[in-house]
C-alpha positions in Angstrom: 99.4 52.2 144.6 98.8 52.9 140.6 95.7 51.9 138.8 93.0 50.9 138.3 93.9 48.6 135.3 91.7 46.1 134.0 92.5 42.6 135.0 93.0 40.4 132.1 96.0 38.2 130.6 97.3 41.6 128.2 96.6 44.1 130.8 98.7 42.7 133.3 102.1 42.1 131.6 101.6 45.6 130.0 101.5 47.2 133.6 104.0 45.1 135.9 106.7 44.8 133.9 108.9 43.7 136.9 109.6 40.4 138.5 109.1 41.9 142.0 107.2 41.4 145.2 104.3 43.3 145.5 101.4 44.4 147.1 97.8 44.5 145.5 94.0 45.5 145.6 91.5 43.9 143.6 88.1 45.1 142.5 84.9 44.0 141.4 84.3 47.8 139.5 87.3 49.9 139.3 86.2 52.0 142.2 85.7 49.7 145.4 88.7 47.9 147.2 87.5 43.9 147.4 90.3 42.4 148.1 93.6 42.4 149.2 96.9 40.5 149.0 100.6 40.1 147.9 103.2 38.3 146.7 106.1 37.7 148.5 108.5 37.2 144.8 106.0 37.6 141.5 103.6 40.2 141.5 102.4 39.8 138.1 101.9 36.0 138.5 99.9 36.6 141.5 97.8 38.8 139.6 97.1 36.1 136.9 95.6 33.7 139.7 92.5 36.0 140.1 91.8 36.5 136.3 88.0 35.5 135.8 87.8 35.1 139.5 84.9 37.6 139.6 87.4 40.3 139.8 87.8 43.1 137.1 90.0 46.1 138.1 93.0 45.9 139.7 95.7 48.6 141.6 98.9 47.6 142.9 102.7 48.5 144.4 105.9 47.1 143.9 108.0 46.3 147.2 111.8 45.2 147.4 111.3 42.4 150.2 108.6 40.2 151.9 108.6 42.4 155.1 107.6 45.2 152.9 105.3 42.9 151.2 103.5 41.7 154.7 103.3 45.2 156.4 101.9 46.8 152.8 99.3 44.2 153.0 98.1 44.7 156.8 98.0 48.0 155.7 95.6 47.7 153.1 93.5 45.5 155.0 93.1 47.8 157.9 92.6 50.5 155.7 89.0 48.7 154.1 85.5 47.9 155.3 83.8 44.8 154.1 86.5 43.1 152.2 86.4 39.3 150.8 89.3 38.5 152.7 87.5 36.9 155.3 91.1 36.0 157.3 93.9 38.2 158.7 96.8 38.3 155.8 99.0 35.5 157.1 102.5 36.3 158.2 105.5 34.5 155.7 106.3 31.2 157.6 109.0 31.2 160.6 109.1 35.3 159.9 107.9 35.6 163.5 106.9 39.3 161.8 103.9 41.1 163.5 101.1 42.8 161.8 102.0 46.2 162.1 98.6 47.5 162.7 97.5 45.6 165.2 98.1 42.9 168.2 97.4 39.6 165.8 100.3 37.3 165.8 100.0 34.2 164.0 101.3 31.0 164.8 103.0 30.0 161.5 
């Protein structure tokens, strides 16, 4: 992961200058992990959906598929304590891919 960049319209272009899938933290104060998620094909356009979402830091990775994408994302949200996400990170539909840090298995 590389950041913490500020999460504004500039900021984001200037930083993920790739079209790329991509997996991402988001934070209320630079320092604390709030949030996480990915995309599964634009990274940067992702990013753009939380600006003024009450998030204002951001860190993030890119990944070259949606496996990468889904694992780098459990990953993350095994990792933190008393994240926002208040759901499992959902599994891309008819993968049949497994979260790779623990037993959940969704039914998409």
């Amino acid at each position: 992961m590389i950041g913490p960049y500020q999460l504004n319209t500039n900021n984001i272009p200037a930083v993920v200058t790739r079209t790329s899938a991509g997996v991402y933290i988001l934070s209320r104060d630079g320092i604390s992990a709030n949030y996480v998620g990915r995309s599964d094909t634009n990274l940067a356009e992702r990013l753009a959906t939380w600006i003024n979402q009450g998030y204002s830091h951001f860190w993030f990775e890119y990944v070259t598929s949606q496996i990468q994408a889904f694992n780098g994302e459990c990953n993350w949200y095994h990792s933190y304590q008393n994240l926002d996400n208040t759901i499992h990170p959902a599994r891309p539909t008819n993968s049949g891919w497994q979260c790779p840090r623990c037993t959940i298995f969704q039914t998409q």
